[in-house]
Each structure stands twice: as structure tokens, then as C-alpha cells.
PAZAPA-4460 file (N, C-alpha, C; in steps of 0.05 Angstrom, whole numbers, plus 32768, in hexadecimal, padded with zeros to 4 digits):
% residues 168
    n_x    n_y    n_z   ca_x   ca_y   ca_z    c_x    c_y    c_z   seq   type   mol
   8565   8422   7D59   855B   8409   7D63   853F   8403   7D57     1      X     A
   8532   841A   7D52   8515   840E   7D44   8514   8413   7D29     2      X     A
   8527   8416   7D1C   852E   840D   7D06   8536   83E6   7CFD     3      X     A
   8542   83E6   7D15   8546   83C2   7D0F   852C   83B2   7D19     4      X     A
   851E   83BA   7D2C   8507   83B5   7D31   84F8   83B2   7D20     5      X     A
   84F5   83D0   7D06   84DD   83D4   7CF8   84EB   83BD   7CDF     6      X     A
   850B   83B8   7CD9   850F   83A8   7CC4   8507   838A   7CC9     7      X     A
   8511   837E   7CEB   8502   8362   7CEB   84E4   835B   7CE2     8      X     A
   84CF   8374   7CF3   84B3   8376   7CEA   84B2   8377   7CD0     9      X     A
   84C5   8383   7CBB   84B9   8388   7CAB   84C5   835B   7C91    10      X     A
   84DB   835C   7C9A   84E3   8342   7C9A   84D4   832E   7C9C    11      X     A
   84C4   832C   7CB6   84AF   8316   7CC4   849F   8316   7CB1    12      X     A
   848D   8332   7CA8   8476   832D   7C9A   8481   832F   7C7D    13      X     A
   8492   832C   7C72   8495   831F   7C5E   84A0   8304   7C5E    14      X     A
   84AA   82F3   7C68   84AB   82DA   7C68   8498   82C9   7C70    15      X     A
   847E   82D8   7C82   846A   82C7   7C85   8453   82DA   7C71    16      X     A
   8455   82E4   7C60   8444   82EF   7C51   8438   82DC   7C46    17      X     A
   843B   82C7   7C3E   841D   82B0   7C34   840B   82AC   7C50    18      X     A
   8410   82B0   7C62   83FC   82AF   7C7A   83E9   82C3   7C75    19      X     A
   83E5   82DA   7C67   83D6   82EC   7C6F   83CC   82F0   7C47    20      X     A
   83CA   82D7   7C42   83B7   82DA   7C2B   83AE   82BA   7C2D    21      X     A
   8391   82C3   7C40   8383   82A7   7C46   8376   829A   7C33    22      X     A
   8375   829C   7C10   8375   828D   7C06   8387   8272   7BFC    23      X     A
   83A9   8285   7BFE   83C3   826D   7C03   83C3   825C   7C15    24      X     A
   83B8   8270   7C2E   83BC   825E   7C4A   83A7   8244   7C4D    25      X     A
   838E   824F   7C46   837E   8236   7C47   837F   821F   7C33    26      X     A
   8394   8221   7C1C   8394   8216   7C04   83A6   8201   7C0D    27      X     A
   83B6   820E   7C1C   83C8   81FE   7C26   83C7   81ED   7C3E    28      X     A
   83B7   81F1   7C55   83AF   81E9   7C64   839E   81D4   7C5D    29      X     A
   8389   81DB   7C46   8379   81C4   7C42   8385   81A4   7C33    30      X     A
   839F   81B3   7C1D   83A4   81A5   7C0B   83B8   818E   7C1F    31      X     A
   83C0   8198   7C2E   83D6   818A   7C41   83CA   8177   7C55    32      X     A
   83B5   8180   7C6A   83A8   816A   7C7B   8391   8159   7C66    33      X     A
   8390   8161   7C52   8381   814A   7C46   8397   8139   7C35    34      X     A
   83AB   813B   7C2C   83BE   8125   7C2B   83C7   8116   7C40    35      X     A
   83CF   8128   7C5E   83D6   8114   7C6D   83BA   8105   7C7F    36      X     A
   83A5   810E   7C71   838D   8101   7C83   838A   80E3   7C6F    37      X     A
   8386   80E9   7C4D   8386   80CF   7C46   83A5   80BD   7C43    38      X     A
   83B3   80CA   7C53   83CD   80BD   7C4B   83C4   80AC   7C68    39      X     A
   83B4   80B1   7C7C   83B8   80A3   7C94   83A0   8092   7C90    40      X     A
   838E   808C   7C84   837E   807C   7C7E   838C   806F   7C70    41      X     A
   8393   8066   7C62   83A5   8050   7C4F   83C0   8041   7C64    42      X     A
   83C8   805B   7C79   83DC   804A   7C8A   83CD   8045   7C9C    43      X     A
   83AD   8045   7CA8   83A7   803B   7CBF   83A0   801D   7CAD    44      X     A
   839D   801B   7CA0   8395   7FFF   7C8B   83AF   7FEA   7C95    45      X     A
   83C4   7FF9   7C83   83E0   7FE4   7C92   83E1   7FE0   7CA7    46      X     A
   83DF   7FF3   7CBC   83E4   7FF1   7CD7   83D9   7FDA   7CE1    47      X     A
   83B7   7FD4   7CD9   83A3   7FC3   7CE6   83AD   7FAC   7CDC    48      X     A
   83BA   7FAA   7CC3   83C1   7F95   7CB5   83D8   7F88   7CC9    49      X     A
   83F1   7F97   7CDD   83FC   7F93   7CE2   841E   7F95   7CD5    50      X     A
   841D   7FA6   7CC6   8435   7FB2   7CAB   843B   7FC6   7CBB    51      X     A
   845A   7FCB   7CB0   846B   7FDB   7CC5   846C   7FED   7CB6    52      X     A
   845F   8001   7CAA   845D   8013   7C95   8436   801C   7C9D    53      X     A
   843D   802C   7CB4   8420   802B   7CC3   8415   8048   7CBA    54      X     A
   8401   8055   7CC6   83F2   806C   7CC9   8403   8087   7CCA    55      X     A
   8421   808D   7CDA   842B   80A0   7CD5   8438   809B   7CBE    56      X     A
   8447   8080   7CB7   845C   808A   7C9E   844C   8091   7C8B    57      X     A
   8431   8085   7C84   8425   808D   7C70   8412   80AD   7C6D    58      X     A
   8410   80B5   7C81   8406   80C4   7C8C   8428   80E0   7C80    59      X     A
   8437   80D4   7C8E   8453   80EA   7C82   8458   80E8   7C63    60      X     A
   845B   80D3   7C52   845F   80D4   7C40   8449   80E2   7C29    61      X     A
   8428   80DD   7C34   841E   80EE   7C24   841C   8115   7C22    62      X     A
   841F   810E   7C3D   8428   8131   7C4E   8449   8138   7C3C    63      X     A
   8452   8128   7C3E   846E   8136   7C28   846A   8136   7C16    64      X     A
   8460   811F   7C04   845C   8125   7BF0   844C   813E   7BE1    65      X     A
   8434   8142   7BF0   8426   8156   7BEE   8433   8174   7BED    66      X     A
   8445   8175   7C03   8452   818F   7C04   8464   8190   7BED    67      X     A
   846D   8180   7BE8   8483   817A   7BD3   847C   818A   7BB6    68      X     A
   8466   8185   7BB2   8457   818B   7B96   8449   81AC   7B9E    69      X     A
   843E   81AA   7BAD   8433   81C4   7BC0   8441   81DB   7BC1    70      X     A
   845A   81DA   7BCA   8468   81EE   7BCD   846E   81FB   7BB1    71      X     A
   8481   81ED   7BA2   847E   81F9   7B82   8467   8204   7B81    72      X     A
   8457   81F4   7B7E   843B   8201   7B72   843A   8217   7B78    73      X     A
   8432   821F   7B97   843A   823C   7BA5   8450   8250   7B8F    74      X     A
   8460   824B   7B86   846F   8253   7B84   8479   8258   7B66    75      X     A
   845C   8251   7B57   845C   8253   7B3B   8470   8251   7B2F    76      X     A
   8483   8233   7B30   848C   8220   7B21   8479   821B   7B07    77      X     A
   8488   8217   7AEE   847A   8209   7ADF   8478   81F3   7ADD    78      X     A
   8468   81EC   7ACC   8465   81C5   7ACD   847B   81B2   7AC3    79      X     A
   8492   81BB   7ABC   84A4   81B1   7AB3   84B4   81A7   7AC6    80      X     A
   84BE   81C2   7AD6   84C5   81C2   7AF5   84BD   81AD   7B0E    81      X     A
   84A4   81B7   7B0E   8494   81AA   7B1B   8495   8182   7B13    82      X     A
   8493   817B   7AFD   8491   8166   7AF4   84AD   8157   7AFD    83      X     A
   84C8   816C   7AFD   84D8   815D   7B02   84DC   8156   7B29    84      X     A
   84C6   8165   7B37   84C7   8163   7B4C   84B8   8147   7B56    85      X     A
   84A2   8141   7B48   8493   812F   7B44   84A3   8113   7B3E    86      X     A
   84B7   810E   7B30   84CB   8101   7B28   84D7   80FC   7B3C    87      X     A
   84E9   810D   7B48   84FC   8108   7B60   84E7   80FF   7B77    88      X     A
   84D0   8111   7B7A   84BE   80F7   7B8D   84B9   80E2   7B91    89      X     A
   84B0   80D3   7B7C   84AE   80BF   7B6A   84C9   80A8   7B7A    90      X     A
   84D4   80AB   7B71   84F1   809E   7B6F   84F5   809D   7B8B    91      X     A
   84F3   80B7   7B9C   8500   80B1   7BAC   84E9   809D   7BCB    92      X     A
   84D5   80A4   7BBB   84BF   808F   7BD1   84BE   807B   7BBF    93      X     A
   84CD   8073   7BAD   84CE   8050   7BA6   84E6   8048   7BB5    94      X     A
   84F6   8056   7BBC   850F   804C   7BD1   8502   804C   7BEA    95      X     A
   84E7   8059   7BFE   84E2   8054   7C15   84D0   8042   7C13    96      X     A
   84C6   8039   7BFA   84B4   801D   7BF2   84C5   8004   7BFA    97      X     A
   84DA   8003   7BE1   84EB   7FEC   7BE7   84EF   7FE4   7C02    98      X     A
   84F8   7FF9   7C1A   84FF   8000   7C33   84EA   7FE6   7C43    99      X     A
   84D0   7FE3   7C33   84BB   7FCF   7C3C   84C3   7FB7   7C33   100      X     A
   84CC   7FAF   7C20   84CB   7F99   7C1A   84E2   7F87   7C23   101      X     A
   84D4   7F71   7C25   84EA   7F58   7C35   84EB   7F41   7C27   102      X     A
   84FF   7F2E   7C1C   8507   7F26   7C0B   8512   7F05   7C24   103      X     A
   84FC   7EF9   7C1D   8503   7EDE   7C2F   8517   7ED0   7C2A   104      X     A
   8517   7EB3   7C36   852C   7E9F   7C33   8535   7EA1   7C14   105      X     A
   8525   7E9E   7BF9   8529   7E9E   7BE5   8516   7EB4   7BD2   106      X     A
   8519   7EAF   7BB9   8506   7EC6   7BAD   84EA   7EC1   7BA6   107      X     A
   84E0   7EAB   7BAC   84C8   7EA9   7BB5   84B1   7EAD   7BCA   108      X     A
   84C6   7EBE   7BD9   84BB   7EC5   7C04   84BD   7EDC   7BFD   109      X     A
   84A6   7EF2   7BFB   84B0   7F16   7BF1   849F   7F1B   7BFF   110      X     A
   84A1   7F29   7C11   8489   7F34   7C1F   8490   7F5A   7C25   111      X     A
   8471   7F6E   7C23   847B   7F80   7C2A   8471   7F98   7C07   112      X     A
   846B   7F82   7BF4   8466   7F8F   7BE0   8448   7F9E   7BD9   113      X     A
   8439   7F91   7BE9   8425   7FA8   7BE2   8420   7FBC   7BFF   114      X     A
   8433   7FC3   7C0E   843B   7FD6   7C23   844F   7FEB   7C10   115      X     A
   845E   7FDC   7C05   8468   7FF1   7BEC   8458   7FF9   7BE0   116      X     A
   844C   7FEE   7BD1   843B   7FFA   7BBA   8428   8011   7BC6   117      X     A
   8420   800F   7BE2   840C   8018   7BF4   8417   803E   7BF6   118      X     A
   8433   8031   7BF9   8448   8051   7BFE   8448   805A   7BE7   119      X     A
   8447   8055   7BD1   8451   805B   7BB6   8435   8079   7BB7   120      X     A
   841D   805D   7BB0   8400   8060   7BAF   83FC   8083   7BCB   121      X     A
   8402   807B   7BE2   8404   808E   7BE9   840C   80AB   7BE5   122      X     A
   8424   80AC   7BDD   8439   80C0   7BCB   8425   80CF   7BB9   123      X     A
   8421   80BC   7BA5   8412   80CA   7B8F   83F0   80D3   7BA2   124      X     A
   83DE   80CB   7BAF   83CA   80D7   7BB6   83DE   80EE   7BC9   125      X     A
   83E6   80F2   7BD7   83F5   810B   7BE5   83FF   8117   7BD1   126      X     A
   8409   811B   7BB4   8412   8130   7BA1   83F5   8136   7B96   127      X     A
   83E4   8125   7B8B   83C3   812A   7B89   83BF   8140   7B97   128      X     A
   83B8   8141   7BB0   83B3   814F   7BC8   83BE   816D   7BC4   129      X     A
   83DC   8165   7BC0   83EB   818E   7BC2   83E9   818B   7BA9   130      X     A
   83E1   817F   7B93   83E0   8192   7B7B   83C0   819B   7B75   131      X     A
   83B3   8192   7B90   8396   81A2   7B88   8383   819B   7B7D   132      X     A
   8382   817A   7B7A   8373   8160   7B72   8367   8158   7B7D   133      X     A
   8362   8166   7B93   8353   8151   7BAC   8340   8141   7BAA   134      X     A
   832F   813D   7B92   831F   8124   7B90   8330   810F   7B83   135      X     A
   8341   8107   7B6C   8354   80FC   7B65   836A   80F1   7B7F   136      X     A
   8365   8101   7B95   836F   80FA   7BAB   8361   80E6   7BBD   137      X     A
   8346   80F0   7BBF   832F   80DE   7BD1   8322   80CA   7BC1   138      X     A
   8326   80C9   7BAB   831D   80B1   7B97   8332   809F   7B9D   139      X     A
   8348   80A8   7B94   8360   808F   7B94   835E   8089   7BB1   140      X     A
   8366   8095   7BC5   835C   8083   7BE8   8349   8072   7BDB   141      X     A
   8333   8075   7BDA   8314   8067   7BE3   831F   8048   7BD0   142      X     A
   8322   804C   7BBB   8332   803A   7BA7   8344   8027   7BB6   143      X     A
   8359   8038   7BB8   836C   802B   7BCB   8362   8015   7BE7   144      X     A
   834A   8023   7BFC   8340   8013   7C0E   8334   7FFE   7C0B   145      X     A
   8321   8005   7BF3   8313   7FEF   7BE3   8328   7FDA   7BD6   146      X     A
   833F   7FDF   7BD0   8355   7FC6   7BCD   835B   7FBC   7BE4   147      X     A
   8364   7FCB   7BF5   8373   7FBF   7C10   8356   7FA6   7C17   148      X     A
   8344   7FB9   7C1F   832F   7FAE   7C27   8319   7F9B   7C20   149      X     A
   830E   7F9C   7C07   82FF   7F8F   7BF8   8302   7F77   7BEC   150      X     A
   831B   7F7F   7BDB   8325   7F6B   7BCE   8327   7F53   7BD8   151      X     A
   8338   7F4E   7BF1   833B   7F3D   7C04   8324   7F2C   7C07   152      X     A
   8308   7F35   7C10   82F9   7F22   7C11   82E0   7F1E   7BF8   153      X     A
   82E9   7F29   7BE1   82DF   7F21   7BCD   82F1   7F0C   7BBD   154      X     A
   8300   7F1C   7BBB   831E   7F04   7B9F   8329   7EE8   7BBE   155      X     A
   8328   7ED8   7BC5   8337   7EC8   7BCD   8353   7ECC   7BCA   156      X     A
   8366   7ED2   7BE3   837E   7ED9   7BD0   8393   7EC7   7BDB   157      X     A
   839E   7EB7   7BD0   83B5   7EA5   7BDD   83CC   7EB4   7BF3   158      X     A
   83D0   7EB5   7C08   83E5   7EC6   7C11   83FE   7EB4   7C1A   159      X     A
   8404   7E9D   7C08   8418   7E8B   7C0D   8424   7E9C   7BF3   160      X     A
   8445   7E92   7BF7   844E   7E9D   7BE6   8452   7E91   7BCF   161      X     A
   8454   7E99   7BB2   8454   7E8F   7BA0   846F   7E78   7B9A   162      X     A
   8465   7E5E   7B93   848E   7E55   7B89   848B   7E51   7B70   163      X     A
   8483   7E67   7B61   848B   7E6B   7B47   849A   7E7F   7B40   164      X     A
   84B3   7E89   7B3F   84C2   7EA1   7B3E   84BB   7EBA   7B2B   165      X     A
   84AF   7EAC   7B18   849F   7EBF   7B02   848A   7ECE   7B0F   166      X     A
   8477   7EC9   7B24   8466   7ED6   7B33   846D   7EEB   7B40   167      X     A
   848A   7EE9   7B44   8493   7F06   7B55   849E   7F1E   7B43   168      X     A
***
């Protein structure tokens, strides 16, 4: 009996063996709540805006994304590898982008596209983040708020929709 005992113990601490080299652990810890911290500043932006693509989704999507890229890394993937992981990310948060967009009476009524773009933009600062960029991470936010935010009351921006079809 303390033979199966000593094999789970010895089991346990090898599957949580990155816990007990606090340079992984904090690398990871750090690289992860700072994606989903600036992923939640860009969705408390929508939120206030009133966009249904608020503070947690963006908040989750940079948090996955992050792990996404993160974990390889851990796991000394090469960049080839890795790149194709980056790819399938990519792609597959332009399908929870679209997910935003709403396509009015005709194709002049589109609303929802820069809530996409917002997710996209997110994605990539949350792979920033787990690949260990973290200013490339907090640059693009600040960037990003300064669009959401700035722009607006500097540029005049028409928010009627265009009836020129070429505009969309």
C-alpha cells in the first residue's frame, strides 16, 4: 500500500513540477494576468460604449490567447510550430469577430465592426503578453484606448451609416 501511495506522490510532483520552479511560475502568472488585465481595459471601453462584446469576453479572449502562445513556449516548440499556432488563433478569433457584426436592412447598415476589430486587436495584445512582449503589449492597449477614446473627440466622426457601398 505505500508503494501506490509513494507512486501517486511521486506522480503529483511531477505533473505539477513547473510549480516548484518559481521562475516558470511567476513567468506565467505574470504573462497571463497582464493579458487578461489589458484585455479588460479595451472591453471595459466597449462595455461603457454599450457593445455586447464587453470586459469579460475581451478579458477571455486575451487570457486565451495568451495561453495559447504561452504554453508552447513553455514547452520549447520552435517557431515554426509555434507560428502555426499563431495562425489557427488568428483565424479562429476572426470567426468570434464576425460573431459581432450585424449586417442591417441592406449593405449599407453594418454595425459591430470596430467591436470586431477590437477582438481581433485584443487577440494579438494577449499573444504579445504570453510570448513575453509585455511592452508591445501595454503600448498597443494605450494605442488602442487612445483610438477608442481620443479619436472620437478630435476627428469628427459621422456615425450615420454610409450609402455608398464602396465604403464598406
Amino acid at each position: 500500500m505505500n508503494d501506490a501511495w509513494e507512486i501517486i506522490r511521486a506522480t503529483l510532483c511531477e505533473e505539477f513540477a513547473d510549480f516548484l520552479d518559481p521562475a516558470q511560475t511567476t513567468r506565467l502568472v505574470l504573462r497571463l494576468t497582464l493579458a487578461a488585465f489589458l484585455g479588460g481595459l479595451l472591453g471595459l471601453e466597449r462595455e461603457q460604449a454599450g457593445k455586447a462584446a464587453g470586459i469579460r469576453t475581451h478579458m477571455l479572449v486575451a487570457l486565451g490567447s495568451a495561453l495559447f502562445v504561452l504554453i508552447p513556449s513553455l514547452m520549447g516548440v520552435g517557431s515554426t510550430d509555434l507560428s502555426r499556432v499563431i495562425q489557427g488563433l488568428v483565424t479562429g478569433i476572426g470567426f468570434l469577430g464576425a460573431g459581432t457584426i450585424i449586417k442591417g436592412h441592406d449593405m449599407n447598415h453594418v454595425k459591430g465592426l470596430t467591436t470586431a476589430a477590437g477582438i481581433w486587436l485584443t487577440a494579438a495584445i494577449g499573444m504579445a503578453a504570453g510570448s513575453g512582449r509585455e511592452m508591445a503589449a501595454i503600448f498597443c492597449t494605450l494605442l488602442a484606448l487612445s483610438i477608442f477614446f481620443l479619436l472620437p473627440r478630435v476627428l469628427p466622426l459621422d456615425d450615420q451609416p454610409s450609402t455608398k457601398s464602396e465604403d464598406i
